[in-house]
C-alpha positions as CSV (number, residue, x, y, z in Angstrom):
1,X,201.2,184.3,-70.7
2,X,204.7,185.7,-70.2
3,X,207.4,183.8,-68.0
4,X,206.7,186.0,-64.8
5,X,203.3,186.0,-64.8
6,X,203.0,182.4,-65.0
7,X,205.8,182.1,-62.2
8,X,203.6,184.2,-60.3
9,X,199.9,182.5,-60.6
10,X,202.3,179.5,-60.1
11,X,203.4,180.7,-56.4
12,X,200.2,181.8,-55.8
13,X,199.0,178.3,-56.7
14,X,201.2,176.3,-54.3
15,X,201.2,179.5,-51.6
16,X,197.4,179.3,-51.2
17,X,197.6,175.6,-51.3
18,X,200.4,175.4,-48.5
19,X,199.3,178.0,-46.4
20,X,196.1,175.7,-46.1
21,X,198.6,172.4,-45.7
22,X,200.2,174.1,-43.2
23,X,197.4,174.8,-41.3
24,X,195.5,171.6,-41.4
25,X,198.8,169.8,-40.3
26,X,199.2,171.7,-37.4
27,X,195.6,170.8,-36.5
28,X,196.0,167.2,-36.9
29,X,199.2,167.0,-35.4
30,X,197.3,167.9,-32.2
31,X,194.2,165.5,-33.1
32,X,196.1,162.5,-34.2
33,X,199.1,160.7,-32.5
34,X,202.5,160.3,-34.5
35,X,201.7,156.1,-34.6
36,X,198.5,157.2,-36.0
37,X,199.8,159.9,-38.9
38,X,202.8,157.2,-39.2
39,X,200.1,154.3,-40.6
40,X,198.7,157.2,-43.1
41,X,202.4,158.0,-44.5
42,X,203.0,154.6,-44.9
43,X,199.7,153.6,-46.6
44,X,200.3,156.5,-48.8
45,X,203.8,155.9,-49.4
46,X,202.4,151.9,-50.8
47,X,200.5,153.6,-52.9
48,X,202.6,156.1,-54.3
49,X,204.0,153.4,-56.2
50,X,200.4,152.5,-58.3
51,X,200.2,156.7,-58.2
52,X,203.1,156.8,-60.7
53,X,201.7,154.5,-62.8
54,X,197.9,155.7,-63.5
55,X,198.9,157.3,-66.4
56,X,202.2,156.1,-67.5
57,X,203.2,159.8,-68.4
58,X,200.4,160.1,-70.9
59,X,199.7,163.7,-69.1
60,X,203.3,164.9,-69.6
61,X,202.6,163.5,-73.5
62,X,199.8,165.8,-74.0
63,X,201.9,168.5,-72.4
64,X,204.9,168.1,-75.2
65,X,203.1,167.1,-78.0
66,X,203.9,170.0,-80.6
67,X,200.5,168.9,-82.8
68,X,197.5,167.4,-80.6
69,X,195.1,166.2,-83.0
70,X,191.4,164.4,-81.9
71,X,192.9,160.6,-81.9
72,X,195.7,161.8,-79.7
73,X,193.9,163.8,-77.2
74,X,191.4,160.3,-77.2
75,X,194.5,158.2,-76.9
76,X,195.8,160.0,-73.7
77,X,192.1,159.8,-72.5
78,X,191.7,156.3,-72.5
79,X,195.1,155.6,-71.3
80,X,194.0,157.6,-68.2
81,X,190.7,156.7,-67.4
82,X,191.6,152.9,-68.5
83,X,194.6,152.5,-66.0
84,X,192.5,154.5,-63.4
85,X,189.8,152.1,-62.9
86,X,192.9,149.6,-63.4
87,X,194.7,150.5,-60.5
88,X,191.2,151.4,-58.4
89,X,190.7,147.5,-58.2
90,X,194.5,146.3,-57.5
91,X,194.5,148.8,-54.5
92,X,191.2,147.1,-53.5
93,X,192.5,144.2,-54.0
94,X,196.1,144.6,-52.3
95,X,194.4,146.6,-48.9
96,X,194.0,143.0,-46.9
97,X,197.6,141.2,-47.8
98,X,199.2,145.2,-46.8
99,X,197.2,145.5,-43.5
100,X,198.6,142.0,-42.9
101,X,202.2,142.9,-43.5
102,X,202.8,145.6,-41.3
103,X,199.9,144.0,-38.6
104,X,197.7,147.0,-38.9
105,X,194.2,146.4,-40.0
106,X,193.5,150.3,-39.8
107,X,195.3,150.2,-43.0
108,X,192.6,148.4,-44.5
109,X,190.1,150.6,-44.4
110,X,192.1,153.7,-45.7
111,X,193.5,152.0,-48.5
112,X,189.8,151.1,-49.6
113,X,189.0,154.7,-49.5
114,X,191.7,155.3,-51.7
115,X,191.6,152.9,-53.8
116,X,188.4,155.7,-54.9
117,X,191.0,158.2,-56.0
118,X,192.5,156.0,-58.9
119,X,188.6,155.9,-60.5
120,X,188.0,159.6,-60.1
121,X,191.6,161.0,-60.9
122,X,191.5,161.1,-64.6
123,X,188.1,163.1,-64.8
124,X,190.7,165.9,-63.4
125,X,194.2,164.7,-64.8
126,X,193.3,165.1,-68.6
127,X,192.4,168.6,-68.0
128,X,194.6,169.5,-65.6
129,X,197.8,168.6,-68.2
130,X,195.7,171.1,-70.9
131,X,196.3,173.7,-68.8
132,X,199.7,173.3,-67.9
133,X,200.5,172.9,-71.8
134,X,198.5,176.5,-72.3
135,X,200.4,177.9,-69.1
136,X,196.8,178.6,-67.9
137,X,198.2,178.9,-64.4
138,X,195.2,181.1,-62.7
139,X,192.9,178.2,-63.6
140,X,195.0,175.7,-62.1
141,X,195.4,177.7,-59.2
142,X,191.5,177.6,-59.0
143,X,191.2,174.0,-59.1
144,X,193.8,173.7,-56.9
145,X,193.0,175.7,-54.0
146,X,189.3,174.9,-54.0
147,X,189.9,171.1,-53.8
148,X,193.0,171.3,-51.3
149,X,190.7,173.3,-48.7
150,X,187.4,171.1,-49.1
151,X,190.0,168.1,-48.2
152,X,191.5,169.6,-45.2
153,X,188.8,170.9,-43.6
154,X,187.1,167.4,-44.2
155,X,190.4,165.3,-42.4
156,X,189.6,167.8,-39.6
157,X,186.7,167.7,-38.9
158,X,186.8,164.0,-39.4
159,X,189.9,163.9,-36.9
160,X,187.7,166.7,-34.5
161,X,185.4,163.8,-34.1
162,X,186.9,160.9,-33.4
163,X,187.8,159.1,-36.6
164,X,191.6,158.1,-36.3
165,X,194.0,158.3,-39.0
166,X,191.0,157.6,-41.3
167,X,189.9,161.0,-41.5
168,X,193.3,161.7,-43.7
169,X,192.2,159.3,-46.4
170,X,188.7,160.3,-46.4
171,X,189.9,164.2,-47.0
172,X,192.2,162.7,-50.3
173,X,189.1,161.6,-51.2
174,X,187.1,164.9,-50.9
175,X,190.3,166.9,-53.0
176,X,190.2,164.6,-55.9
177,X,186.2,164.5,-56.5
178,X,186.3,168.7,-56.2
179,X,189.0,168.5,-58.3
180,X,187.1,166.1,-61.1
181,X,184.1,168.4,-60.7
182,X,186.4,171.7,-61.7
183,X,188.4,170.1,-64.3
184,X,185.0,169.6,-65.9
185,X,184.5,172.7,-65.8
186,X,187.8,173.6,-67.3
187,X,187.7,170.9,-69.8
188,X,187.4,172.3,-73.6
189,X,184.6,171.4,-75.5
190,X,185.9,170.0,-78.2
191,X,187.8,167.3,-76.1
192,X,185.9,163.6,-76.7
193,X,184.6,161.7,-74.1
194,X,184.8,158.8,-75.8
195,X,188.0,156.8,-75.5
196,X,189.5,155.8,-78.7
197,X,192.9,153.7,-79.5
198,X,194.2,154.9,-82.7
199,X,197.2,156.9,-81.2
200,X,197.5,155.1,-78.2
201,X,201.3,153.7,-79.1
202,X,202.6,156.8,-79.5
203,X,201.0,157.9,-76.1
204,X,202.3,155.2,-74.8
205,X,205.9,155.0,-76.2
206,X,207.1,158.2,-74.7
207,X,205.6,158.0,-71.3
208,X,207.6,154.8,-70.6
209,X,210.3,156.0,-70.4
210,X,208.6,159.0,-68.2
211,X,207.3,156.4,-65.8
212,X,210.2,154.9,-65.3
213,X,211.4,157.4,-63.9
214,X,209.1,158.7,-62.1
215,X,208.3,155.0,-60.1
216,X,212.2,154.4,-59.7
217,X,212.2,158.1,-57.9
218,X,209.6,157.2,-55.9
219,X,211.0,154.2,-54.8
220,X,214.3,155.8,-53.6
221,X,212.8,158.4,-52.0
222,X,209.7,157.0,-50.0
223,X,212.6,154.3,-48.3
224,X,213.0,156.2,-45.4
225,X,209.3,155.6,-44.6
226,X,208.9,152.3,-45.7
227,X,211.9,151.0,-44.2
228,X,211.2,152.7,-40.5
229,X,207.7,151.5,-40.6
230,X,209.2,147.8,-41.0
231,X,212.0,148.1,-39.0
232,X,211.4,151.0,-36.1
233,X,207.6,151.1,-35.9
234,X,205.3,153.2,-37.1
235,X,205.5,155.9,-34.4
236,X,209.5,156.4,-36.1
237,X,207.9,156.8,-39.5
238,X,205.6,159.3,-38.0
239,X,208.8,161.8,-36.4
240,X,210.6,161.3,-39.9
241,X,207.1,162.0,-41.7
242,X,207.4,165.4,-39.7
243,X,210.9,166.0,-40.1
244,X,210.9,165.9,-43.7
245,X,207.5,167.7,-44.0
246,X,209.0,170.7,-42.1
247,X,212.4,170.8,-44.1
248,X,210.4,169.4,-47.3
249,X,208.5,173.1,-47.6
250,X,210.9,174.7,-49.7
251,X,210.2,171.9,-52.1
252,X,206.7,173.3,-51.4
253,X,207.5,176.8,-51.3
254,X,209.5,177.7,-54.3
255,X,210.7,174.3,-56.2
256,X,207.0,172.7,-57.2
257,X,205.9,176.4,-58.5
258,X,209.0,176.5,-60.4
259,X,209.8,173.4,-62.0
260,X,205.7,174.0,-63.0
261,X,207.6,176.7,-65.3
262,X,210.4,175.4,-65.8
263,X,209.8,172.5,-67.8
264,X,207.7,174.7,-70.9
265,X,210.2,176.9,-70.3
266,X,213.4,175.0,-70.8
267,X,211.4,173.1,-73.6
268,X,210.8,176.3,-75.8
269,X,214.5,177.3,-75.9
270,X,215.3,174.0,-76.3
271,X,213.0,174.0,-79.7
272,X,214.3,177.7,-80.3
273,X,217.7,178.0,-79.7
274,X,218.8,174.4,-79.6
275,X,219.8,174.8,-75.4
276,X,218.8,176.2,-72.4
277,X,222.2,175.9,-70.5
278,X,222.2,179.8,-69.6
279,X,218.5,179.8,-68.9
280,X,219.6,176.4,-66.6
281,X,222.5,178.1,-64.9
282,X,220.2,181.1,-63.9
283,X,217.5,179.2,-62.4
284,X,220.4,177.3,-60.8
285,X,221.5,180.2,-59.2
286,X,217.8,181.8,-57.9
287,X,217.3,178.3,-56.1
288,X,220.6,178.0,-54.4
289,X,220.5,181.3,-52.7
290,X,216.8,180.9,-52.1
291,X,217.0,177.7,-51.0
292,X,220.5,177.4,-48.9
293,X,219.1,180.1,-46.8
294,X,216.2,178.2,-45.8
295,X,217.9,175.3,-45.2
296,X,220.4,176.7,-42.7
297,X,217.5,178.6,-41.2
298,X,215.4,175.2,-40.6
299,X,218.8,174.2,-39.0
300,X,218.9,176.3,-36.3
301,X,215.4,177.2,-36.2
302,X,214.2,173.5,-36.2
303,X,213.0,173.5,-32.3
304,X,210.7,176.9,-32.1
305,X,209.2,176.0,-35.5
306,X,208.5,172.0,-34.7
307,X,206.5,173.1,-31.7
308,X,204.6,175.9,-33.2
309,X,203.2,174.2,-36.0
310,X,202.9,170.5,-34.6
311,X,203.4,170.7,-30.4
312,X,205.5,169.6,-28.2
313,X,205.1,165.9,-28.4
314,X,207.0,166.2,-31.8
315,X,210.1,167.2,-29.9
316,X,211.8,163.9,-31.2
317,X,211.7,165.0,-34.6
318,X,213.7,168.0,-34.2
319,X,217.5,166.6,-34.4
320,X,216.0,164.9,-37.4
321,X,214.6,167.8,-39.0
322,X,218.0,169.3,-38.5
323,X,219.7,166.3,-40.6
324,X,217.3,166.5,-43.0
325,X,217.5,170.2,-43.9
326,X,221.2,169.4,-44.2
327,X,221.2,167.0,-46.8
328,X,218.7,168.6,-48.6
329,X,221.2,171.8,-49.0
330,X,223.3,169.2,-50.3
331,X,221.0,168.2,-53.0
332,X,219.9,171.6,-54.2
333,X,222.7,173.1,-56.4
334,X,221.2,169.5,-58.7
335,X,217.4,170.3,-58.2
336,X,217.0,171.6,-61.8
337,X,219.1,168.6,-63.3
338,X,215.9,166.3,-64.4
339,X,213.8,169.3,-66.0
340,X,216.6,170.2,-68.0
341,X,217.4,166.9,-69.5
342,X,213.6,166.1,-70.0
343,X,213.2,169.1,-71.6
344,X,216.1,168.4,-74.0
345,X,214.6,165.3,-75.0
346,X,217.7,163.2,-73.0
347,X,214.8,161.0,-71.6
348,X,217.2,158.0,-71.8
349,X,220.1,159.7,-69.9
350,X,217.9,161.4,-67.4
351,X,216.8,157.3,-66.6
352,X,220.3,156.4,-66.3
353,X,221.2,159.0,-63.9
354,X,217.8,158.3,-61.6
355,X,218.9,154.6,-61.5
356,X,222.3,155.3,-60.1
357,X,220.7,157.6,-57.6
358,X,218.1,155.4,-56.5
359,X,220.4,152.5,-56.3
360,X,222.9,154.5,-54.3
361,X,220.3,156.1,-52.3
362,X,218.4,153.6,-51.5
363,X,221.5,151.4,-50.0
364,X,222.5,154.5,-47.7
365,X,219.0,154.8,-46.0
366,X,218.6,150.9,-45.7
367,X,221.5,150.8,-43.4
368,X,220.7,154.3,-41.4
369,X,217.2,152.4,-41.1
370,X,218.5,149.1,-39.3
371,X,220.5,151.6,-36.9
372,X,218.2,154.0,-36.2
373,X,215.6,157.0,-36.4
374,X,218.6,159.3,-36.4
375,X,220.9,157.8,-38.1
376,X,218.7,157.8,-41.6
377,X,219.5,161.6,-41.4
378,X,222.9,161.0,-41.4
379,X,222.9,158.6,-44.3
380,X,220.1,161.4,-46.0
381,X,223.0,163.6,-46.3
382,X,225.6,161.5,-47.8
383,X,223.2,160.0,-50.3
384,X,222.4,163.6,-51.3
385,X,225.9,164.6,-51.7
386,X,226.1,161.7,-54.0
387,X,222.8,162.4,-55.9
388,X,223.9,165.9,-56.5
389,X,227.0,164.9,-57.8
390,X,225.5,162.1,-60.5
391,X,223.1,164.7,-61.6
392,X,225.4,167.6,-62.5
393,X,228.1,164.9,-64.2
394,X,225.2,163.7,-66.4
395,X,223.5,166.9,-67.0
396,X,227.2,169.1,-67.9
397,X,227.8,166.0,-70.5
398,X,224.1,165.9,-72.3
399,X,222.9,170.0,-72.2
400,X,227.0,171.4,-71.9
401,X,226.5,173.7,-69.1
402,X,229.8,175.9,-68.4
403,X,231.1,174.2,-65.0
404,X,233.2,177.5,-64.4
405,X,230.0,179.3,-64.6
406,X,228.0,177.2,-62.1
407,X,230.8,177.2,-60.2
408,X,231.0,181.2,-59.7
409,X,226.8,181.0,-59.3
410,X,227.0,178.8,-56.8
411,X,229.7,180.5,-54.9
412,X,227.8,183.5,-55.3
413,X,224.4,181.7,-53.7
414,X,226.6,180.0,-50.5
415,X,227.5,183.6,-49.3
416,X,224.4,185.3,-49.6
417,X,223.1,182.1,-48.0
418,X,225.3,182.0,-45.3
419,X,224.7,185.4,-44.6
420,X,221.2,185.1,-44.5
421,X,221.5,182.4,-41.8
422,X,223.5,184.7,-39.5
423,X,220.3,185.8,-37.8
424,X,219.1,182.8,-37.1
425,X,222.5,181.3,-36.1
426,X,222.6,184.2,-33.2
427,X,219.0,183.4,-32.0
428,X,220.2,179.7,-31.7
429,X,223.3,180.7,-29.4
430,X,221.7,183.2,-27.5
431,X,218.6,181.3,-26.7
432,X,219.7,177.7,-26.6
433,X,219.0,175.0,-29.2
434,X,215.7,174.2,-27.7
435,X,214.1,177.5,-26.7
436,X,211.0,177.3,-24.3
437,X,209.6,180.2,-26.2
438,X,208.3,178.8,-29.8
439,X,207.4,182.9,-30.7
440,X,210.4,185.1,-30.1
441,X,213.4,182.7,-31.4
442,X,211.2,182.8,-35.1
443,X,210.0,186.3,-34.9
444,X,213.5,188.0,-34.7
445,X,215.3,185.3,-36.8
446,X,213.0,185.2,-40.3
447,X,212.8,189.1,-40.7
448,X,216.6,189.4,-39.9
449,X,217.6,186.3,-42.1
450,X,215.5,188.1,-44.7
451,X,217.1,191.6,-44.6
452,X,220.2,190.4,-44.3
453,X,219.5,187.9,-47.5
454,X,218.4,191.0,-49.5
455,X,221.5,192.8,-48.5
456,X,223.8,190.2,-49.6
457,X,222.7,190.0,-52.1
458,X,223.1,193.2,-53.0
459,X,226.6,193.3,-52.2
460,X,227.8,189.9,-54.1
461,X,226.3,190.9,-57.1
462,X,223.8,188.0,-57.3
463,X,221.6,186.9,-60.3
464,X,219.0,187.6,-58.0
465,X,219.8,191.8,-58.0
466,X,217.9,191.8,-61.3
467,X,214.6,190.9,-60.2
468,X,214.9,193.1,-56.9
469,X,215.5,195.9,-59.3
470,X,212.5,194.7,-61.5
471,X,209.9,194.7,-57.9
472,X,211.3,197.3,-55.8
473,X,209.9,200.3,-58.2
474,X,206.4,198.6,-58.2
475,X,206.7,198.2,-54.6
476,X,207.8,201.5,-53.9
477,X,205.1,203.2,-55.9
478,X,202.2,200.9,-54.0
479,X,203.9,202.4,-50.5
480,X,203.5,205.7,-51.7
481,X,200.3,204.8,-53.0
482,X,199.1,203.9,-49.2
């Protein structure tokens, strides 16, 4: 599958599934109360931690491994299902002394409905990692949007009737068993069943170092949460569970389908050519122009689109969204930093560079917690600044990116993106910062921001041009085809 087809069943893939996210979320945010969302962000957030672990990165092994043989696809089986059922016991176990902490006993019986999920995940994981390593992205995107709908329409319905913050867990539970049932499907027949230990040290040598990672990131960034839910209450964690859900959809929207990609991308011309700095720097550039424009249109547009797609009685989330979207900017221009070094094989550097950010990271929100609700977005945009900074430092001295380079993309990407968010900048003057209309303010400011984007880019010359020559003739011809 060529590099553009897969981007494409990629989007598709996390389009389909977002559109349905979206959706659902507006519907619960209607059903449930933030207090009641917050003790589901913060049960999921405790869990998160176990999450990274239920494989220790055997799935990324099987994704890299140049020659899978039988003992190595058995080795990355039983290192799945084996810390699955692990992990499905300690979240048993650890649902009473968490409800106790945080003096919620609803927390109980969502984390024992989750604590299903470890068991059942590896009948999908194994599978799942196959695919990715094949760039069999259609199939994915099968799985994915089968399971992801059969979960949110069982947390609403569940929520329709009654249930509480339950219904959110019970809908997890629902997307991981489709998904196990598909991946089955999926699964090649020549892939054993029975678990087998011959290989398992070399499964298990490169994904700790993987995992590492992976749990120290998920420990800097799920502080916001865990902190508020100690230190404000859990209707706090709620507002910043919305706030970062709203500005987090370009992480949705663009990043997950391609970093999906980009890894097996930046691998092969690693292998090939020995580097994937201009193949780095180009991505680079497509996500800052893309990804600054959203940004600055969240900013503005924060209001309208917080009470369309969750009500008003998320109003006090909106200055935080507007922080949020903020630091994020910040971070972007570093987004690609990790997948580049993984897929150099600078595992050890890349672990270095998370620590720093974590520890760094972690201090900032800590003290925006103890203050307040909004001062964690303040201290969410400094510790992004910072973050950005460590990455690109670390990343320039392992893969030797040209700094001038990046430095004429990125310029490149701010004015097309500050543009872009000229439309939505005059909708926020000219109708206030908290419009009473939640329609008009979005309806003129995304198709403006967008024509202008396109122009801008057109005028500065952007990376970007390229692939707008590549889709406007197809385009064209479909509009003359209608």
């Amino acid at each position: 599958m060529t590099t553009r087809k897969a981007l494409a069943f990629s989007f598709l893939d996390r389009y389909s599934a977002l559109v349905i996210a979206v959706a659902s979320s507006a519907i619960l945010a209607r059903l449930l109360t933030p207090a009641e969302i917050g003790i589901f962000s913060v049960t999921m957030v405790l869990l998160s931690y176990i999450g990274n672990l239920r494989d220790l990165g055997a799935g990324q092994y099987l994704l890299q491994e140049k020659e899978l043989t039988q003992d190595r696809i058995r080795a990355t089986w039983t290192v799945q299902l084996g810390l699955g059922l692990l992990f499905s016991v300690v979240v048993l176990m650890a649902a009473t002394p968490a409800a106790n902490f945080y003096a919620e006993p609803r927390m109980h019986d969502i984390m024992m409905v989750l604590a299903a999920n470890f068991a059942i995940g590896p009948f999908g994981s194994l599978t799942y990692a196959w695919l990715m390593r094949e760039m069999r992205f259609e199939s994915l995107a099968m799985m994915r949007f089968a399971s992801v709908l059969s979960g949110a329409i069982t947390s609403v319905l569940l929520a329709w009737h009654g249930f509480g913050p339950i219904s959110l867990a019970y809908g997890n539970l629902v997307t991981a068993l489709v998904n196990a049932g598909m991946a089955a499907f999926f699964r090649p027949p020549s892939f054993p069943w029975i678990p087998g230990f011959r290989e398992i040290r070399r499964v298990l040598s490169f994904g700790g170092r993987m995992t590492a990672n992976t749990v120290i990131n998920t420990f800097s960034n799920s502080a916001p949460e865990v902190l508020l839910g100690k230190l404000q209450g859990m209707a706090a964690t709620g507002l910043y569970s919305r706030a970062n859900g709203l500005a987090s959809m370009f992480h949705r929207l663009v990043m997950d389908a391609t970093l999906s990609v980009a890894l097996p991308l930046f691998a092969k011309e690693t292998r090939e050519s020995g580097n994937a700095r201009q193949s780095f720097i180009l991505a680079t550039s497509y996500v800052t122009a893309i990804g600054w424009s959203f940004f600055l249109g969240v900013f503005f547009l924060a209001s309208p689109a917080i009470r369309l797609l969750y009500g008003s009685q998320w109003d006090g989330a909106v200055e935080l969204t507007r922080l949020i979207a903020l630091g994020m900017a910040a971070g972007i221009p570093a987004a690609l930093c990790p997948t580049a070094l993984l897929a150099s094989g600078r595992v050890t550097a890349s672990l270095k560079a998370t620590i720093m950010v974590a520890v760094q990271y972690v201090g900032f929100i800590a003290v925006g917690a103890v203050l307040g609700l909004h001062f964690v977005g303040y201290a969410f945009i400094l510790a992004n600044l910072v973050s950005a900074s460590i990455w690109l430092t670390v990343t320039q001295k392992e893969i030797g990116f040209d700094r001038r380079q990046l430095g004429r993309t990125l310029l490149h990407s701010a004015m097309a993106a500050v543009a872009a968010a000229m439309a939505p900048a005059l909708v926020f003057f000219w109708l206030g910062a908290t419009p009473d209309d939640r329609i008009l303010p979005l309806a003129i400011a995304v198709p403006g921001s967008i024509a202008i984007f396109v122009a801008a880019v057109i005028v500065c010359r952007h990376p970007l041009l390229r692939e707008l020559q590549r889709v406007w003739p197809k385009l064209a011809s479909v509009g003359q085809g209608a």
